[in-house]
PyMOL Python script that loads the backbone (N, CA, C, O; Angstrom):
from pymol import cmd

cmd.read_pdbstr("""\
ATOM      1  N   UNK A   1       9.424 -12.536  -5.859  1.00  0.00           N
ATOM      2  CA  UNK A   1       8.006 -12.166  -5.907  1.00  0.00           C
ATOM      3  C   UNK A   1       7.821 -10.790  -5.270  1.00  0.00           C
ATOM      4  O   UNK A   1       8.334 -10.634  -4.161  1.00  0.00           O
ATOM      5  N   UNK A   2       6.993  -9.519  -5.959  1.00  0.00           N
ATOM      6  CA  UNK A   2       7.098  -8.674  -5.336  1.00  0.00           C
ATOM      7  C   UNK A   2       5.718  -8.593  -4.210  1.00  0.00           C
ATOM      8  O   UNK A   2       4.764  -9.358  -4.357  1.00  0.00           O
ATOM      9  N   UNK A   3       5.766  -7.533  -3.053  1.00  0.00           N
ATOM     10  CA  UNK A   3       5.195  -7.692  -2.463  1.00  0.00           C
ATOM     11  C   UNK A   3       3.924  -6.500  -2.816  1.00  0.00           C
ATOM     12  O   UNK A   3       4.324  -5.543  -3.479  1.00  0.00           O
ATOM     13  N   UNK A   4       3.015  -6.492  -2.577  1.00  0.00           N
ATOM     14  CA  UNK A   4       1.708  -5.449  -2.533  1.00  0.00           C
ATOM     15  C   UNK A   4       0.921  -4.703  -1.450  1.00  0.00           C
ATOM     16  O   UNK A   4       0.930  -4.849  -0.228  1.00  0.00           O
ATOM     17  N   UNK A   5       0.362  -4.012  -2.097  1.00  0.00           N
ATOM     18  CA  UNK A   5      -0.469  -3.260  -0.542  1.00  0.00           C
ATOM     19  C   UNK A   5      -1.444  -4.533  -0.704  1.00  0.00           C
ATOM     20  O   UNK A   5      -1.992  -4.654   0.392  1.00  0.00           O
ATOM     21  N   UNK A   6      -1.850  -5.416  -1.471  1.00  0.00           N
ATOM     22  CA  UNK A   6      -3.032  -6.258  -1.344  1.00  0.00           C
ATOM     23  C   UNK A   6      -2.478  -7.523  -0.358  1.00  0.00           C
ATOM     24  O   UNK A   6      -3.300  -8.379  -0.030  1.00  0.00           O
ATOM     25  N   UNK A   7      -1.047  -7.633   0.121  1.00  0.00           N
ATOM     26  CA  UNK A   7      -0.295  -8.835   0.309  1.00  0.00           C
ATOM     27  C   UNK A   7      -0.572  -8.601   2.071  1.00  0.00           C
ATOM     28  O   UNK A   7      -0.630  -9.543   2.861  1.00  0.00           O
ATOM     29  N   UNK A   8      -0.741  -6.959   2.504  1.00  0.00           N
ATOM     30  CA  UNK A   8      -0.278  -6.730   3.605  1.00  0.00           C
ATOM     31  C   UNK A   8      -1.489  -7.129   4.628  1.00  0.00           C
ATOM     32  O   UNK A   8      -2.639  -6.905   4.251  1.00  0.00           O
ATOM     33  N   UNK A   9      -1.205  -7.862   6.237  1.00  0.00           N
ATOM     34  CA  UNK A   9      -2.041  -7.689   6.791  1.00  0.00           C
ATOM     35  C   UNK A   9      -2.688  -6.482   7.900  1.00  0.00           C
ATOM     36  O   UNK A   9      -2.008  -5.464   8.028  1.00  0.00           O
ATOM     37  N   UNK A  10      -3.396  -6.540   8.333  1.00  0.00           N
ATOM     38  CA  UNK A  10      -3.842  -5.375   9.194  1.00  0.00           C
ATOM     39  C   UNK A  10      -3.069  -5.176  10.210  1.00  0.00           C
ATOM     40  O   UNK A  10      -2.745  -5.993  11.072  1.00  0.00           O
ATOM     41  N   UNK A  11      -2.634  -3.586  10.063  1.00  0.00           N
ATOM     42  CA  UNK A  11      -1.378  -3.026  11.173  1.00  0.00           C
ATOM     43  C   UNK A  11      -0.240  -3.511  10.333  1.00  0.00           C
ATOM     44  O   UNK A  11       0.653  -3.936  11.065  1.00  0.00           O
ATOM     45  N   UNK A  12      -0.095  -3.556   9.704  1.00  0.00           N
ATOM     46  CA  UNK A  12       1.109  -4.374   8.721  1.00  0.00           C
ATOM     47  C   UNK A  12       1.315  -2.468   7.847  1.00  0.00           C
ATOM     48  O   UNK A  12       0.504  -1.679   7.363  1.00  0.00           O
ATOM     49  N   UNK A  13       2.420  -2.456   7.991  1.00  0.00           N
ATOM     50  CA  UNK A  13       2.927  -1.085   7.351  1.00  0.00           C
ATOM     51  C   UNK A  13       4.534  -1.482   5.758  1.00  0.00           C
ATOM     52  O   UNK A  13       5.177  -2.519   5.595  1.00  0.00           O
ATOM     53  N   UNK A  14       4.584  -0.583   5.215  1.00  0.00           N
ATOM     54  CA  UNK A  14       5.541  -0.461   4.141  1.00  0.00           C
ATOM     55  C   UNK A  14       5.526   0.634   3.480  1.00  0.00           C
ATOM     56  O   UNK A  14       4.688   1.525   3.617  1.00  0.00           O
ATOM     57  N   UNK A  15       6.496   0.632   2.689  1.00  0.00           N
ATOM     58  CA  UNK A  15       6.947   1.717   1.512  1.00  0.00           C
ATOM     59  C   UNK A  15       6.963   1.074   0.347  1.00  0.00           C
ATOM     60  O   UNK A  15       7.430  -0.022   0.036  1.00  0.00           O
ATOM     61  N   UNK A  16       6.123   2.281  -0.549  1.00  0.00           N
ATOM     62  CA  UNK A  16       5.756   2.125  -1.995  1.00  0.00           C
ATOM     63  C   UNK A  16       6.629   2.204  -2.674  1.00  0.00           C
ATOM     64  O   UNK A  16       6.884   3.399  -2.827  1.00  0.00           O
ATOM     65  N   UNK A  17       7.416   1.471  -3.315  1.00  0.00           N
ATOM     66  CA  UNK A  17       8.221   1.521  -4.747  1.00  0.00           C
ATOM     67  C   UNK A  17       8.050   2.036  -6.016  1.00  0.00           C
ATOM     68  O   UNK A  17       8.460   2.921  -6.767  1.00  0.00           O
ATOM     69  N   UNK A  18       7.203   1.027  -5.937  1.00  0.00           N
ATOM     70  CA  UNK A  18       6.319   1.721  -7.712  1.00  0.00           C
ATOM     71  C   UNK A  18       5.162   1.576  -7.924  1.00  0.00           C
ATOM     72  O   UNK A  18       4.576   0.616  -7.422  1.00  0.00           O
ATOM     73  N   UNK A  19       4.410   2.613  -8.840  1.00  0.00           N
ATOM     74  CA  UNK A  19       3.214   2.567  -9.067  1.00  0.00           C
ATOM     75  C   UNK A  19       2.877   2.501 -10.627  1.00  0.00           C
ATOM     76  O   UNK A  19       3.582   3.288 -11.259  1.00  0.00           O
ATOM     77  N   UNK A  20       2.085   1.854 -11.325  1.00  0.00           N
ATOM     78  CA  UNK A  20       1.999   2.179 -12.627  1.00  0.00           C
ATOM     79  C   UNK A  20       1.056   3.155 -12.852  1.00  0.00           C
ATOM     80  O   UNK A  20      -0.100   2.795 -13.076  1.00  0.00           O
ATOM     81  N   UNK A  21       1.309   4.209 -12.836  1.00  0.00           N
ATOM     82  CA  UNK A  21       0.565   5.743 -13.465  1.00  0.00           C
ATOM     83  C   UNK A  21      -0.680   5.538 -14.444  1.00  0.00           C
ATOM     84  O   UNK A  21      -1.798   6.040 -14.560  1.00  0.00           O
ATOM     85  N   UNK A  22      -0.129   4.812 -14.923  1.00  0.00           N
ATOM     86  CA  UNK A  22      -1.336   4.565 -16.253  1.00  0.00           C
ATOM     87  C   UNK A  22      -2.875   3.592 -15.796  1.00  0.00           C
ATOM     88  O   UNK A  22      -4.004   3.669 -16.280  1.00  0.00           O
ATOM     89  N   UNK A  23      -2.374   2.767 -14.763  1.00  0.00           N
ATOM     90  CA  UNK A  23      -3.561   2.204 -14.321  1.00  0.00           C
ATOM     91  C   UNK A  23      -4.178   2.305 -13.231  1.00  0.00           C
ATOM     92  O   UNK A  23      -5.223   1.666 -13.101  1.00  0.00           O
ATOM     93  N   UNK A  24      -3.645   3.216 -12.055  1.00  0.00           N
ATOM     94  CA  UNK A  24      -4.320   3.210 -11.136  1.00  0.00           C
ATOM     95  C   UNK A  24      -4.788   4.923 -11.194  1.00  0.00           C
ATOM     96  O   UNK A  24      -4.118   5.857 -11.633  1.00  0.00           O
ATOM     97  N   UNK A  25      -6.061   4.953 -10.638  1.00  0.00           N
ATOM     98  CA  UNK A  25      -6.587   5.867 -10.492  1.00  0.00           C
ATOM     99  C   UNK A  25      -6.118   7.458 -10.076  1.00  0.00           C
ATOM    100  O   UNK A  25      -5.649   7.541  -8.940  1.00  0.00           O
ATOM    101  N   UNK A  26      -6.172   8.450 -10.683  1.00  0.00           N
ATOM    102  CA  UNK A  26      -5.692   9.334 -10.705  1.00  0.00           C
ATOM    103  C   UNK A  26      -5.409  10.345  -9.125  1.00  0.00           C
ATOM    104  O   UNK A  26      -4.431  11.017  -8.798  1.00  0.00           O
ATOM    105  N   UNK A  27      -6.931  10.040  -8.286  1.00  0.00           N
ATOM    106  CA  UNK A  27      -7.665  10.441  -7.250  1.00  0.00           C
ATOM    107  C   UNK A  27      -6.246   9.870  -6.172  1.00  0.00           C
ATOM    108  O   UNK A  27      -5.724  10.749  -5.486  1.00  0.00           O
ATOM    109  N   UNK A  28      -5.793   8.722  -6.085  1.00  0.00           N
ATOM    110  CA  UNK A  28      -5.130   8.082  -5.353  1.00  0.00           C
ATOM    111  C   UNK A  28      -3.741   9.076  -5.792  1.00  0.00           C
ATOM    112  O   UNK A  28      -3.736  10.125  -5.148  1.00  0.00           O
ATOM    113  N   UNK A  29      -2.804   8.962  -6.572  1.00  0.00           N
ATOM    114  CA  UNK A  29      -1.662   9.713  -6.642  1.00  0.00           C
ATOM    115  C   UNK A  29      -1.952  11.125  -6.062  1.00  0.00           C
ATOM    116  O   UNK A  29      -1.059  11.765  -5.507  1.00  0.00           O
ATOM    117  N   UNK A  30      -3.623  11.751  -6.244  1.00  0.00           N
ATOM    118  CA  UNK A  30      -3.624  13.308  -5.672  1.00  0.00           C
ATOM    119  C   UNK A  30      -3.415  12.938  -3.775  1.00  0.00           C
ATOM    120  O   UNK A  30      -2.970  13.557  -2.809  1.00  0.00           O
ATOM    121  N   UNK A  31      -3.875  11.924  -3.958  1.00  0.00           N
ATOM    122  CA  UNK A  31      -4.221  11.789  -2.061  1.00  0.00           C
ATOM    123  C   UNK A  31      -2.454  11.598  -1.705  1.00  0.00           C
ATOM    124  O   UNK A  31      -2.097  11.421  -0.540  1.00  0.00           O
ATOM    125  N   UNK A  32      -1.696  11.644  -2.561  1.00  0.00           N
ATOM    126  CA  UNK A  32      -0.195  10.855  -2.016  1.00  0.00           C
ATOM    127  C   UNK A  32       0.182   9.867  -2.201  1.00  0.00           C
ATOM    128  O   UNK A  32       1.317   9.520  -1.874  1.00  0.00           O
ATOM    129  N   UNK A  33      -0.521   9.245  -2.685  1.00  0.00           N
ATOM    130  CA  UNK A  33       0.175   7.656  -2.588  1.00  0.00           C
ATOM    131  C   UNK A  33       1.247   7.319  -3.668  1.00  0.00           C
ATOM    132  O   UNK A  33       0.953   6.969  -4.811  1.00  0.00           O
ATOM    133  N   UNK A  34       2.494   7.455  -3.206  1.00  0.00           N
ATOM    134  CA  UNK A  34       3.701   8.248  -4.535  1.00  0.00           C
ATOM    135  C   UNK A  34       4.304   6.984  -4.093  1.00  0.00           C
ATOM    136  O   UNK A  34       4.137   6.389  -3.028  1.00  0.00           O
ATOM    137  N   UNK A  35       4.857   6.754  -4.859  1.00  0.00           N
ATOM    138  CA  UNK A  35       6.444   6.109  -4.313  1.00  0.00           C
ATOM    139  C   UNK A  35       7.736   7.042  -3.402  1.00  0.00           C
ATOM    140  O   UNK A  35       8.256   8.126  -3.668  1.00  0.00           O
ATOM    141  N   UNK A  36       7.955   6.093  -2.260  1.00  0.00           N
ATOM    142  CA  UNK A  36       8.939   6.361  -0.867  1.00  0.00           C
ATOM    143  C   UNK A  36       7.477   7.149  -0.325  1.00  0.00           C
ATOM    144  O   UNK A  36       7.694   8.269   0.138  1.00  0.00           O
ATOM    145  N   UNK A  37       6.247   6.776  -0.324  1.00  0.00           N
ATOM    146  CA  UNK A  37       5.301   6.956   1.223  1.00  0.00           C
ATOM    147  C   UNK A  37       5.577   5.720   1.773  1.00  0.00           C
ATOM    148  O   UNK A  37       6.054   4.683   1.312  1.00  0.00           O
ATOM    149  N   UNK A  38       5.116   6.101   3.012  1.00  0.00           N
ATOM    150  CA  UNK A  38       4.639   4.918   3.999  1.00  0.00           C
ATOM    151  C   UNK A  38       3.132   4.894   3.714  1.00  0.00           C
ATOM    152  O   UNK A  38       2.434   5.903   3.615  1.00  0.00           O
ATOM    153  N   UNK A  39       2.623   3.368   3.567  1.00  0.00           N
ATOM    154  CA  UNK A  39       1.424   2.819   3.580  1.00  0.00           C
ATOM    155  C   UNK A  39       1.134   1.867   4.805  1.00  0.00           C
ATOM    156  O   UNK A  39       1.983   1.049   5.162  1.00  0.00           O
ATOM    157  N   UNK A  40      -0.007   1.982   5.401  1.00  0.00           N
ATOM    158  CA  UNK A  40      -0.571   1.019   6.776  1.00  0.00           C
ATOM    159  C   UNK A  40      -1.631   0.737   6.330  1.00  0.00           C
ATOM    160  O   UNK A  40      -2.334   1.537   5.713  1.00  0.00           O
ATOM    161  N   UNK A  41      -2.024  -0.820   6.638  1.00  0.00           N
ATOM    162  CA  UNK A  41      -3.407  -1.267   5.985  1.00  0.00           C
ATOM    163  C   UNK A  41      -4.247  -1.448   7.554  1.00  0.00           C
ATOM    164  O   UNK A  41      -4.261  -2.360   8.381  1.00  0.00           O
ATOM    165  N   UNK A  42      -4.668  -0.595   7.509  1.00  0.00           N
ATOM    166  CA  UNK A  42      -5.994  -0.483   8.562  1.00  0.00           C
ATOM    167  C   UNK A  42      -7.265  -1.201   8.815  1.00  0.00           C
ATOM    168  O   UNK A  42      -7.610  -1.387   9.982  1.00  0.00           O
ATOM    169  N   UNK A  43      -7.869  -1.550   7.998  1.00  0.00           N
ATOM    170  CA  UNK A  43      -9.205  -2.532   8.188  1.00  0.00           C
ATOM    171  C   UNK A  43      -9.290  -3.112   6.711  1.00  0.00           C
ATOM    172  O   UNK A  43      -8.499  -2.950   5.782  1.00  0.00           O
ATOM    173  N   UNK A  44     -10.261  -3.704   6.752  1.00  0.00           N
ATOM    174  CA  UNK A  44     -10.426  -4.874   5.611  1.00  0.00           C
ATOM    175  C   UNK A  44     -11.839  -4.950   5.546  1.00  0.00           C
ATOM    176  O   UNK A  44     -12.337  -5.445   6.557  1.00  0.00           O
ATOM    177  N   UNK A  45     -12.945  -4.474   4.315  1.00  0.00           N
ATOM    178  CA  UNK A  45     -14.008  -4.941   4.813  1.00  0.00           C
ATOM    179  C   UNK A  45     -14.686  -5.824   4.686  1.00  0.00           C
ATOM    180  O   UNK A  45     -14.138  -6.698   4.016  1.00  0.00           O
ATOM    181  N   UNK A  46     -15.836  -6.116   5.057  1.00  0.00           N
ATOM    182  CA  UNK A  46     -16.334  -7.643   5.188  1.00  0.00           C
ATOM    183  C   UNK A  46     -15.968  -8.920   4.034  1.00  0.00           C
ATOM    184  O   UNK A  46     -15.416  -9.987   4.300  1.00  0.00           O
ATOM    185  N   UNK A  47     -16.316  -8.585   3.074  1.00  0.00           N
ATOM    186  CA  UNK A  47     -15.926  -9.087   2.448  1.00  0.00           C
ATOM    187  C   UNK A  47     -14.308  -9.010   1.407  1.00  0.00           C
ATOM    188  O   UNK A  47     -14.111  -9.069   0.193  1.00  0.00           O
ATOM    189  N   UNK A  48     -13.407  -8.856   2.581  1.00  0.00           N
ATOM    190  CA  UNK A  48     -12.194  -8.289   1.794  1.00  0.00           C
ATOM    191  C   UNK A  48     -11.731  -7.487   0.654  1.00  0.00           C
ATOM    192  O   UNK A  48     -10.764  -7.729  -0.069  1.00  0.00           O
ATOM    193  N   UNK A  49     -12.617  -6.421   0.584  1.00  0.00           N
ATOM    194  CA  UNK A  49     -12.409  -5.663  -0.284  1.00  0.00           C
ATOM    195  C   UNK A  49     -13.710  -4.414  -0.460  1.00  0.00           C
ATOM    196  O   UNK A  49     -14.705  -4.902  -0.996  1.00  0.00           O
ATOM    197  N   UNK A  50     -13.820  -3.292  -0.192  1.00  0.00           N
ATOM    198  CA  UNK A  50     -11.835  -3.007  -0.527  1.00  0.00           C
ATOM    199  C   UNK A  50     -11.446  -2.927   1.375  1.00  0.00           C
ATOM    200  O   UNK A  50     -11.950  -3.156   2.474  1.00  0.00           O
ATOM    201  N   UNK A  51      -9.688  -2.230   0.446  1.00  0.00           N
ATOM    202  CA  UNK A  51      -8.898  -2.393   1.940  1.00  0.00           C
ATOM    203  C   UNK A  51      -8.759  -0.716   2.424  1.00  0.00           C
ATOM    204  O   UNK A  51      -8.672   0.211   1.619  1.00  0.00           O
ATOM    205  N   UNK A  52      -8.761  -0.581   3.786  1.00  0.00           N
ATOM    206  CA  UNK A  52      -8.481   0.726   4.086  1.00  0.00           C
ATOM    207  C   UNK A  52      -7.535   0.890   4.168  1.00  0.00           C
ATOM    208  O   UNK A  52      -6.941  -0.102   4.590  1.00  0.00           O
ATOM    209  N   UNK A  53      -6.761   1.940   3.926  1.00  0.00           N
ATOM    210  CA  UNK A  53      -5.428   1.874   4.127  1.00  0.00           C
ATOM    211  C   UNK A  53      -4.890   3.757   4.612  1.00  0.00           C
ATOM    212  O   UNK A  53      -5.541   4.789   4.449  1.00  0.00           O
ATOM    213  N   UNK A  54      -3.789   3.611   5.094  1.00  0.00           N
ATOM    214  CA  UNK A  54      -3.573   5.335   5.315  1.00  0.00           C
ATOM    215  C   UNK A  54      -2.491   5.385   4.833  1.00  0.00           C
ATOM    216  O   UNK A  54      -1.630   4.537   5.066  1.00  0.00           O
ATOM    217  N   UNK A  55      -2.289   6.588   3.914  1.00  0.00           N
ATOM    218  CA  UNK A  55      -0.765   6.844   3.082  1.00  0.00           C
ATOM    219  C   UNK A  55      -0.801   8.571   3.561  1.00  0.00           C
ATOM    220  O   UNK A  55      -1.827   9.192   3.838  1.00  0.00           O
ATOM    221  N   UNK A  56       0.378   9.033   3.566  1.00  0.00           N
ATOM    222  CA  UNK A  56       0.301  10.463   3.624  1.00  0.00           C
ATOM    223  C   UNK A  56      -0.478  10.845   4.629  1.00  0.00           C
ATOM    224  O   UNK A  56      -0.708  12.054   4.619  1.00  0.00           O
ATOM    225  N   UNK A  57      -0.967  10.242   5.496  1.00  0.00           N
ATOM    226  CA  UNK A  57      -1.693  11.570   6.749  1.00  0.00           C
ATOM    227  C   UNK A  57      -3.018  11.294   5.995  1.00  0.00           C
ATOM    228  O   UNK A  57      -3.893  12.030   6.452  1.00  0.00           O
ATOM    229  N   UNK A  58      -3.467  10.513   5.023  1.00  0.00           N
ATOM    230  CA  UNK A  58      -5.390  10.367   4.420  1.00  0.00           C
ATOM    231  C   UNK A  58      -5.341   8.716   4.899  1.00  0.00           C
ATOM    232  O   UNK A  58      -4.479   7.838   4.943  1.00  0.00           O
ATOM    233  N   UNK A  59      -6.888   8.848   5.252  1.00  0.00           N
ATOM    234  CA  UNK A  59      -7.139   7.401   5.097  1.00  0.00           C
ATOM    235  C   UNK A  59      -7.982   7.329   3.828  1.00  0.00           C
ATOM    236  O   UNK A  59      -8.697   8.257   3.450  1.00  0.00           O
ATOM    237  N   UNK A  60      -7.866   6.315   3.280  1.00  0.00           N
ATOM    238  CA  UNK A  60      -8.522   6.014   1.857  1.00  0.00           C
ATOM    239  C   UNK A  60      -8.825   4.398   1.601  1.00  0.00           C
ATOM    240  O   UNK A  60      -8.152   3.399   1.852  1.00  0.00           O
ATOM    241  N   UNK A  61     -10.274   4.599   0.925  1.00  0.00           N
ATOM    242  CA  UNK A  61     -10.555   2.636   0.482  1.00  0.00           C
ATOM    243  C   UNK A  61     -10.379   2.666  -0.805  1.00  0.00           C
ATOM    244  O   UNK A  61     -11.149   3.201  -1.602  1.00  0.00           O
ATOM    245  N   UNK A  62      -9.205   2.009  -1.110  1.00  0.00           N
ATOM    246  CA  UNK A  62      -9.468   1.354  -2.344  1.00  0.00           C
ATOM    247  C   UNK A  62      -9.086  -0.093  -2.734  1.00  0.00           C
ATOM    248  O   UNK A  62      -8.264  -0.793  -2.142  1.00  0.00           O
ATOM    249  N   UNK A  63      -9.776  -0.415  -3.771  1.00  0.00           N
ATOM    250  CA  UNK A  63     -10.037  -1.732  -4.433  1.00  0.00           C
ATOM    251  C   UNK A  63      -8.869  -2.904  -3.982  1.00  0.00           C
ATOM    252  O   UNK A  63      -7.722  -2.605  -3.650  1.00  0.00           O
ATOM    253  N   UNK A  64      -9.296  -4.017  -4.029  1.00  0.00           N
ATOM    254  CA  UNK A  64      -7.918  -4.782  -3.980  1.00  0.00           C
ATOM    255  C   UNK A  64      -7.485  -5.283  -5.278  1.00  0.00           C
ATOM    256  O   UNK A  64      -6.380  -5.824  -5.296  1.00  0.00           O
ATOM    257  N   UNK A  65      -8.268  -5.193  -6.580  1.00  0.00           N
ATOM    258  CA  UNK A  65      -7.889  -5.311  -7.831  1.00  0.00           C
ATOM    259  C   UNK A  65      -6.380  -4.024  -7.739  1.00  0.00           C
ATOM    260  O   UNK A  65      -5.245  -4.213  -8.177  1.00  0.00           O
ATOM    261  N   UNK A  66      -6.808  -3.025  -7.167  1.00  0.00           N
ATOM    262  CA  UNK A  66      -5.753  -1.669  -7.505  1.00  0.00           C
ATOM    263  C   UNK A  66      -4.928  -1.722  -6.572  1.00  0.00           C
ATOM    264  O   UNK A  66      -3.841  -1.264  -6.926  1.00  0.00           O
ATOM    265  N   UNK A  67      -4.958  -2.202  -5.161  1.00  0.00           N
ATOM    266  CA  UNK A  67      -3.981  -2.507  -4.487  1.00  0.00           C
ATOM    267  C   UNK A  67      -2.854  -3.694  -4.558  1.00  0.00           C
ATOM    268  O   UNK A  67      -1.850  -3.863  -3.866  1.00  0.00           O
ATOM    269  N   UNK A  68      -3.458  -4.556  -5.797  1.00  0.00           N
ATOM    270  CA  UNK A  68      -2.471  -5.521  -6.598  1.00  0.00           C
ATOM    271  C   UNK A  68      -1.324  -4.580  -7.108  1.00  0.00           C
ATOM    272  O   UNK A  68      -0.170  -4.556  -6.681  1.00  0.00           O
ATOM    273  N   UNK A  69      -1.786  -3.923  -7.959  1.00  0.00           N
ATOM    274  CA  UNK A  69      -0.768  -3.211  -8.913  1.00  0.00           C
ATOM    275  C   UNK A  69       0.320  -2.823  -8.048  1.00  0.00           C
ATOM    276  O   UNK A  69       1.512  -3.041  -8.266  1.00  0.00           O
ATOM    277  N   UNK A  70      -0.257  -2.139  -6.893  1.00  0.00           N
ATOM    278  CA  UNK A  70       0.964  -0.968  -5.764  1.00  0.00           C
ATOM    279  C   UNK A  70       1.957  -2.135  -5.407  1.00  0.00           C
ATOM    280  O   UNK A  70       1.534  -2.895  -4.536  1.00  0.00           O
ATOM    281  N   UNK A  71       3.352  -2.450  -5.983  1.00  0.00           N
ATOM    282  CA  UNK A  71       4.537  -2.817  -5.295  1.00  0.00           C
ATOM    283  C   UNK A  71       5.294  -1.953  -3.928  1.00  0.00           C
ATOM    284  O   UNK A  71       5.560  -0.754  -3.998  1.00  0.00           O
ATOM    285  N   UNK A  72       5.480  -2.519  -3.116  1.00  0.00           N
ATOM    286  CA  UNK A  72       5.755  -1.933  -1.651  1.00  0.00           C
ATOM    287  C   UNK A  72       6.999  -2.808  -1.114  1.00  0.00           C
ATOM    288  O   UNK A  72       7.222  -3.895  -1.648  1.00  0.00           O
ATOM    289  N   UNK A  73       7.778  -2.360  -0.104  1.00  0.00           N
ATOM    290  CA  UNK A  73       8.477  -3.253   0.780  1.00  0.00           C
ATOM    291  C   UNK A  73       7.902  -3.010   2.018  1.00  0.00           C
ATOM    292  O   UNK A  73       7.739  -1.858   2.421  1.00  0.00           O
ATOM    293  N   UNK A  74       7.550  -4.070   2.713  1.00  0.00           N
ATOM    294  CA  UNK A  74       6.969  -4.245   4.253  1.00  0.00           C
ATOM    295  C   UNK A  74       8.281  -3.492   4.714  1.00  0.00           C
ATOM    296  O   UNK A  74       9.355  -3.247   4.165  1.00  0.00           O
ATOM    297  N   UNK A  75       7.656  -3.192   6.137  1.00  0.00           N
ATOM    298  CA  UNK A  75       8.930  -2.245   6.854  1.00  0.00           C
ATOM    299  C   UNK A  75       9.401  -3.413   7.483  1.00  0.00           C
ATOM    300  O   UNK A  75      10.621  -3.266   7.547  1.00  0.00           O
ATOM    301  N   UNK A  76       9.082  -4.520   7.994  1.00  0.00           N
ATOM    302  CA  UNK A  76       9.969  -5.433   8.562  1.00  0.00           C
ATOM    303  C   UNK A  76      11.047  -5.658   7.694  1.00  0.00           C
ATOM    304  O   UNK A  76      12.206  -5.730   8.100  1.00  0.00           O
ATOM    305  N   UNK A  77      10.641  -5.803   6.226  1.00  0.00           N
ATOM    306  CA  UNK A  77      12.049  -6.377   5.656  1.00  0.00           C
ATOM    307  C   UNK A  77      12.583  -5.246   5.983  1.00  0.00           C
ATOM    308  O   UNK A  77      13.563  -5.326   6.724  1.00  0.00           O
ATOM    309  N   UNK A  78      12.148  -3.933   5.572  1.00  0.00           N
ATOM    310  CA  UNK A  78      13.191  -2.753   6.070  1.00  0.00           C
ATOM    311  C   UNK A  78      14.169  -2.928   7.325  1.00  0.00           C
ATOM    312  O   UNK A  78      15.382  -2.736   7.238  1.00  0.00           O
ATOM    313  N   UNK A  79      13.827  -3.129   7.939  1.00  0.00           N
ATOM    314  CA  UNK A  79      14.385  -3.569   9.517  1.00  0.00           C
ATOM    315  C   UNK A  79      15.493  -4.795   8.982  1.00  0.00           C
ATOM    316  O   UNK A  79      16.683  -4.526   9.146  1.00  0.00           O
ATOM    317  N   UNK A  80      15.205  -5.917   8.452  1.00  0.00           N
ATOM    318  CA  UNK A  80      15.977  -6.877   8.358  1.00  0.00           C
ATOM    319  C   UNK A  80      17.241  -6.310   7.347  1.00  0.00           C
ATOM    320  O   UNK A  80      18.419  -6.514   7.643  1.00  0.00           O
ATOM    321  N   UNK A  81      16.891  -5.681   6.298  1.00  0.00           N
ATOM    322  CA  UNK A  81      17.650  -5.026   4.906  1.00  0.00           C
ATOM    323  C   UNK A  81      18.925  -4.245   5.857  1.00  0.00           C
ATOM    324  O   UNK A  81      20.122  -4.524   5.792  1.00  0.00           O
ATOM    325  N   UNK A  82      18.045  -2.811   7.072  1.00  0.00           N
ATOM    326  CA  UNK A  82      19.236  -2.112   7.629  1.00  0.00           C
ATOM    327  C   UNK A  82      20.100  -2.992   8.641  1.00  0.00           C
ATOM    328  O   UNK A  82      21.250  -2.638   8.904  1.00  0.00           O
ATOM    329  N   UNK A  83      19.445  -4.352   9.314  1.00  0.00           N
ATOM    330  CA  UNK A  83      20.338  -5.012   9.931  1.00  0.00           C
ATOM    331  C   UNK A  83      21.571  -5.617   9.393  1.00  0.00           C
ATOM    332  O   UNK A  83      22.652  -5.597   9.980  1.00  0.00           O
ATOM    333  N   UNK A  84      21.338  -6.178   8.196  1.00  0.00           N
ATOM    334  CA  UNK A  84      22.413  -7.004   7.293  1.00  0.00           C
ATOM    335  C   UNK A  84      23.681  -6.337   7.409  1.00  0.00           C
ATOM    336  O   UNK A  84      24.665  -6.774   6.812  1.00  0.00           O
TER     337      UNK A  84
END
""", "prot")
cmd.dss("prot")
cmd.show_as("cartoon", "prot")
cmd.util.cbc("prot")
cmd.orient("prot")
């Protein structure tokens, strides 16, 4: 199962894998949000959505419909992956 920026909780950090170009908003790839950033999900709002999140040195809200799409690895597994 892959994991998402929508999966992550607050203070919960990872790296973006892949993005599908074609469906997420154009505005977001200008802000950075590439594959191999680091992403941190920062607040959540009231009604869970959308999520704040900081990629690249921006903080930015977007949707959790669009934060489905973003595949990521949490940095913990990172940690567990370089321990193995």
């Amino acid at each position: 199962m892959s994991t998402t920026i929508a999966d992550l909780t607050v203070g919960e950090k990872g790296i973006i894998e892949e993005i599908p170009y074609d469906s997420v908003p154009l505005k977001l790839l200008e802000m950075g949000c590439l594959p191999g950033k680091e992403v941190e999900l920062i607040q959540l709002a009231p009604l869970n959505d959308p999520l704040y999140i900081k990629v690249n040195g921006s903080h930015l809200a977007i949707r959790r419909e669009t934060a489905r799409l973003i595949i990521m690895t949490k940095s913990e597994n990172l940690c567990e992956t370089i321990k193995s």
